[in-house]
N, C-alpha and C positions, 0 to 999 in steps of 0.2 A: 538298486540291484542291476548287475551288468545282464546282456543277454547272450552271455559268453562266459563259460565254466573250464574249468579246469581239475582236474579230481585224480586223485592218486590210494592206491590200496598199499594199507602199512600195518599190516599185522604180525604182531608176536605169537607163534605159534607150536603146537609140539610136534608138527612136521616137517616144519624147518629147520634145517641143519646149522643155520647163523640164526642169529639172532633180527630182527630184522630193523628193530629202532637203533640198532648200531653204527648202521650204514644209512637207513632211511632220515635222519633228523639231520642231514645236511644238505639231502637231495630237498626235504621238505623247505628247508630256510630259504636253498635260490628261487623254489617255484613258489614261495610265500612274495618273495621280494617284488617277480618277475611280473607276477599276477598285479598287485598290485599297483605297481608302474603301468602299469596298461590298461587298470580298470577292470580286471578282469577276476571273477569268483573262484575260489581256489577251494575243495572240499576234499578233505581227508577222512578217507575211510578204514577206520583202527578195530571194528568193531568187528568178529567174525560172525558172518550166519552159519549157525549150528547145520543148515541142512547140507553143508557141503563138505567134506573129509578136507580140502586143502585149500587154504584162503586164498590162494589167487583166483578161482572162481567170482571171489568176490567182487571182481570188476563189471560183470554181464549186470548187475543188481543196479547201476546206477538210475535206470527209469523209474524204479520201485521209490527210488529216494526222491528224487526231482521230479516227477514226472517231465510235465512239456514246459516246465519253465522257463527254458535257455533253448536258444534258435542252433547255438555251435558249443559243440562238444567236443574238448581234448581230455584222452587219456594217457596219463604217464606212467611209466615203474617207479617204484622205490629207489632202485639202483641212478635213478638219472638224476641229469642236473642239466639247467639252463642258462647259459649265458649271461651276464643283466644285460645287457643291449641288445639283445636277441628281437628280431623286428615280430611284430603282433601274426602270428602265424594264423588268427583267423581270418585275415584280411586274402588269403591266399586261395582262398577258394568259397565254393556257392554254394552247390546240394552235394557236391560228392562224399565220399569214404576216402579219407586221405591216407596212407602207408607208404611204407617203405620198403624198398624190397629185400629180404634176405638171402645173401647165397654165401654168408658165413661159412659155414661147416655142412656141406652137400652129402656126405654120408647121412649125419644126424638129419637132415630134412629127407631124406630118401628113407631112411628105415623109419621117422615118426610117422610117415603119408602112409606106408606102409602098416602099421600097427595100428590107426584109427580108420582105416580104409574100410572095416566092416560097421564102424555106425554111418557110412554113406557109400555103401554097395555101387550105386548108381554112378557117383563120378568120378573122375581120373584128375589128379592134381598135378600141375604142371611144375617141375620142380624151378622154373626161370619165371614161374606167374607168383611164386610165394613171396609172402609178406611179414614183417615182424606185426607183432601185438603189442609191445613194448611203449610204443609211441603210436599211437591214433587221434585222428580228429574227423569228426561227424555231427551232423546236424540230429534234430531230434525226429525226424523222421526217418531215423535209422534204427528205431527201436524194435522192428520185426526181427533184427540180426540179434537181439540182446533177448527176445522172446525166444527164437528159436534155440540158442544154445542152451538157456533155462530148460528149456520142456526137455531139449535134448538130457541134461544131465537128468532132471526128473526119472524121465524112464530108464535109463542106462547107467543108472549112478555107480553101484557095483563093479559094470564092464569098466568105465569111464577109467574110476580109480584104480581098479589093476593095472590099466592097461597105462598108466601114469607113473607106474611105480618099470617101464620097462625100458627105461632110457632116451624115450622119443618127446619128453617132453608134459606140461599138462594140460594145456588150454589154446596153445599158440594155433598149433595144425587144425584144431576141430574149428578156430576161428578161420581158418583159411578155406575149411570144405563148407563152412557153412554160406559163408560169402558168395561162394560159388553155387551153391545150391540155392541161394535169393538171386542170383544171377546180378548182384551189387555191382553199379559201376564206384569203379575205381579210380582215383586222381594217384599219380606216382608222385611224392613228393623227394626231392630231395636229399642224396645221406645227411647231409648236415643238419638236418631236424632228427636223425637218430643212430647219432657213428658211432657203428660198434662192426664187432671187436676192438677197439682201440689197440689193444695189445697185439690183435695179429695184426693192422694195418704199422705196428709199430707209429702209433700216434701219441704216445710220452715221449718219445725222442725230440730232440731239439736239433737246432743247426751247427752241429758240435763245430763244420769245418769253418765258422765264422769266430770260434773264440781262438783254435788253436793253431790257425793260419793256412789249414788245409793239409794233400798228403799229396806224398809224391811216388813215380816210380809206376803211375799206369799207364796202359797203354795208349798209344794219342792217334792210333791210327783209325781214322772217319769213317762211320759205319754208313755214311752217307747212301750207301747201295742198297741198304735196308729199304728207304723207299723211293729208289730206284729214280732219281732224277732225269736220267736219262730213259727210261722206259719208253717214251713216245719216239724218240729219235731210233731206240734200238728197232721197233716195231716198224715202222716208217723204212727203216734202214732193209726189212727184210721182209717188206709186202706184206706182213701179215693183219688181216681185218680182223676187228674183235668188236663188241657191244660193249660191253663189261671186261676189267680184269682183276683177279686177285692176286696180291702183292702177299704171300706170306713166308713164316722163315725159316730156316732149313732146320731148326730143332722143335717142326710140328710134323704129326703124323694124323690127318684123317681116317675117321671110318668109314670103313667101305658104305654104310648105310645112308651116309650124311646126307640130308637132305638139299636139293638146290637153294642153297643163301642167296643166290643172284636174283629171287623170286624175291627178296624181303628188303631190297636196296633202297626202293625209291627213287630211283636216278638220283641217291647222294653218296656222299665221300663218305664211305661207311670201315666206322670199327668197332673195336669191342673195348669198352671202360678195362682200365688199368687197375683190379682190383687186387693190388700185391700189396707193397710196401708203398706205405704213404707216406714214412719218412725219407725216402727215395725219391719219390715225385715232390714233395716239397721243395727239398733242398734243390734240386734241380732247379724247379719253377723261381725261386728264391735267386739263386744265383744268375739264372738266364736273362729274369727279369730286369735287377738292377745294373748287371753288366753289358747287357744287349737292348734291352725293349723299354730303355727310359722308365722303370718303376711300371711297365703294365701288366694289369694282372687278368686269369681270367678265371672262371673256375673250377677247380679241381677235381672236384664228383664229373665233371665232363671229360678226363682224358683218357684218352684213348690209348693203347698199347699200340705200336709200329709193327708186332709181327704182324698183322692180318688187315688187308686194306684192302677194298673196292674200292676200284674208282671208274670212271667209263671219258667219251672224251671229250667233254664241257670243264673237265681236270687237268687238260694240257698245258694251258695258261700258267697255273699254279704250281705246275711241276718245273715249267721254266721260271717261277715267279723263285723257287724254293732252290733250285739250280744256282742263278744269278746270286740269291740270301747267301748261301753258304762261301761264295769264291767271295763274296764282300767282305763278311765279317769271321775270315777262317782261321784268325790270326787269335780272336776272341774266344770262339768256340773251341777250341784246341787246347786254348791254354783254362778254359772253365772246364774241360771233360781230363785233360792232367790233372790239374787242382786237387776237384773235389771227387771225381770219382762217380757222375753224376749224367755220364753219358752223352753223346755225341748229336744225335740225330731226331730220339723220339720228343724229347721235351719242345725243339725248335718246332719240328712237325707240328707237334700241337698251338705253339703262339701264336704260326702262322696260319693256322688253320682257322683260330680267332680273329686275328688282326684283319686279314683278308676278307671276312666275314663269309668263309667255303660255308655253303650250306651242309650238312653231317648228320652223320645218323650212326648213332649207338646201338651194335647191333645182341642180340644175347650172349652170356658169358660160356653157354656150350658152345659157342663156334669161336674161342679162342679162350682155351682154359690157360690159362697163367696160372705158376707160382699156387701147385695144385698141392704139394706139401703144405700152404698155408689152411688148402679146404677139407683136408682130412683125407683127402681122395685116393693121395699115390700110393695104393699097396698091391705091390705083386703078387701076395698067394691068393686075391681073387680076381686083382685087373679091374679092381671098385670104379676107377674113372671111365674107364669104359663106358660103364652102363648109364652114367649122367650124365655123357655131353656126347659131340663131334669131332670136334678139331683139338689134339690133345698140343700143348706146349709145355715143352719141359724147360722152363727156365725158372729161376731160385732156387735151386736144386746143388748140393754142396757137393765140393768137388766133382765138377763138373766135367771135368775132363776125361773118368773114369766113369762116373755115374749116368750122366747122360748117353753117350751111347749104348752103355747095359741099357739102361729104360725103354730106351728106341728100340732095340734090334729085341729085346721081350715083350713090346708092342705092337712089332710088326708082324713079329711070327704067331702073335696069339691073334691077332686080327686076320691077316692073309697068307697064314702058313698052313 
């Protein structure tokens, strides 16, 4: 028997609206495979306990079934699938709680925090600390978290279940507060142990511009200003001292309330993950790679968006490092940003921010909201982004030439008018 489990909830139910062995018996087959290649115990739970109104509860029960068997414990959805060469993911960590972070759709986490907030009065959920449920791994000494949500349904079962029928979801958030309420440390692992929405990162797209030779007719002029090569010379040029600066871009508007970021830097080159269009960042990285960086790759859950950068001045090196890069290879870069349509400036920023080995810091996604049409957020009859972040950026946003400045100048007025 291995001392490393794997277990999945896959019940047929008459609350669910699919079916769920429809979808589940293929998710089951790659985590039968995957398990087994690695040694590892694979337990499918089909059976519903009667005490609960909706079988996804059925995942908290796995100590009832195993007790302390197994040292490490993953849990999966039905909905998921695993790679076959996917590396042994309990090698990745010791005693922690392992998750991922969610900031999918920031409405739907904003009004679920809000609609479970009275079975845990006492604490405030951070909407940049939450987590998916979907994919977890934990040892067996994490079973006070699997007790407490039990009792919690116990006595709350009635509230539980209404309060699950009201759009915010059933079990994800009450796992997030309860976490917090065992005051559980957390290990972040990853997206790539659990990328989703695929669909909004548009990750079914492929590298169309490699079968059909690419597209022409964009514009080629280098946005190289974005982060600001010359910054040190301009500064230098005009006496001005600074600690820190921020680099961001002229279609962001901050809140007046924002808190000091330059507190959260760490004296590193700090930005905020590029959580838009992944077929974007791909194709980019794809093309930059092989046409400029000899096949080098680095990884992707690490890139960073260009509008919003600290940097302070152990970065002037690098800035002339990145200076120097572009008048090199500007002949390459110009003619990959005509091509494919894949952009001039931010993808390089990030190779080199690899290759270099800049030390960096990913800073949270309310201090530079991208591509917030993707999070559910950009609606004007109540200014919903507002209320979940800082630094708002209006970029992915269709016809932009018209919309974008409406967006801004009804952001500005409703924030400092």
């Amino acid at each position: 028997m291995s001392k490393n489990l794997i277990y999945m909830v896959a019940i047929d139910h008459n609350t669910s609206t699919y079916r769920n062995y429809d979808y589940a018996q293929y998710a089951i087959k790659t985590w039968e495979y995957w398990c087994k290649k690695n040694e590892i115990d694979f337990l499918l739970i089909d059976e519903h306990n009667p005490r609960y109104k909706f079988p996804v509860w059925n995942k908290d029960t796995i100590f009832e079934k195993v007790g302390d068997t197994y040292d490490k414990i993953g849990y999966v959805d039905s909905d998921t699938m695993i790679h076959w060469n996917a590396p042994n993911m309990f090698d990745l960590y010791d005693d922690e709680l392992c998750l991922i972070k969610d900031y999918t759709n920031l409405r739907w986490t904003y009004n679920s925090r809000n609609y479970y907030q009275r079975f845990y009065p006492d604490i405030k959920l951070d909407l940049y600390e939450y987590y998916s449920s979907a994919v977890k791994f934990f040892t067996k000494e994490h079973k006070p978290i699997f007790d407490g949500l039990i009792e919690l349904y116990e006595n709350n079962s009635e509230g539980l279940d209404e309060t699950a029928t009201m759009g915010g979801g059933k079990v994800q958030t009450v796992f997030n507060y309860e976490i917090q309420k065992q005051n559980i440390k957390v290990k972040e692992l990853s997206p790539i142990w659990n990328m989703f929405p695929l669909t909004k990162k548009e990750m079914f797209k492929n590298n169309w511009q490699k079968i059909s030779g690419g597209i022409d007719g964009r514009d080629s002029t280098p946005h190289y200003i974005k982060y600001s090569c010359f910054l040190f010379d301009i500064l230098e040029a005009n006496e001005i001292e600074y600690n820190q600066i921020l680099m961001v871009d002229a279609d962001t508007i901050v809140h007046p309330d924002c808190p000091n970021f330059f507190n959260e830097t760490e004296d590193k080159y700090c930005l905020v993950h590029d959580d838009g269009s992944y077929d974007w960042v791909l194709r980019g990285m794809e093309h930059y790679s092989e046409q400029v960086y000899d096949g080098y790759w680095f990884d992707y859950t690490k890139y960073g968006n260009g509008g919003f950068q600290i940097v302070n001045d152990k970065h002037r090196d690098f800035f002339k490092y990145m200076r120097d890069f572009y008048f090199e290879n500007a002949d390459k870069v110009n003619t990959i940003s005509q091509t494919y349509g894949v952009g001039v400036d931010q993808t390089i920023l990030n190779f080199n921010l690899n290759t270099q080995n800049v030390d960096t810091k990913l800073l949270p996604y309310k201090y530079n909201m991208t591509c917030m049409i993707k999070k559910d957020i950009l609606t004007i009859e109540d200014m919903f982004f507002t209320k979940v972040g800082w630094v708002y950026h209006f970029n992915g946003i269709p016809d932009k030439e018209k919309n974008v400045p409406f967006l801004m100048k009804r952001t500005y007025d409703y924030l400092y008018g």
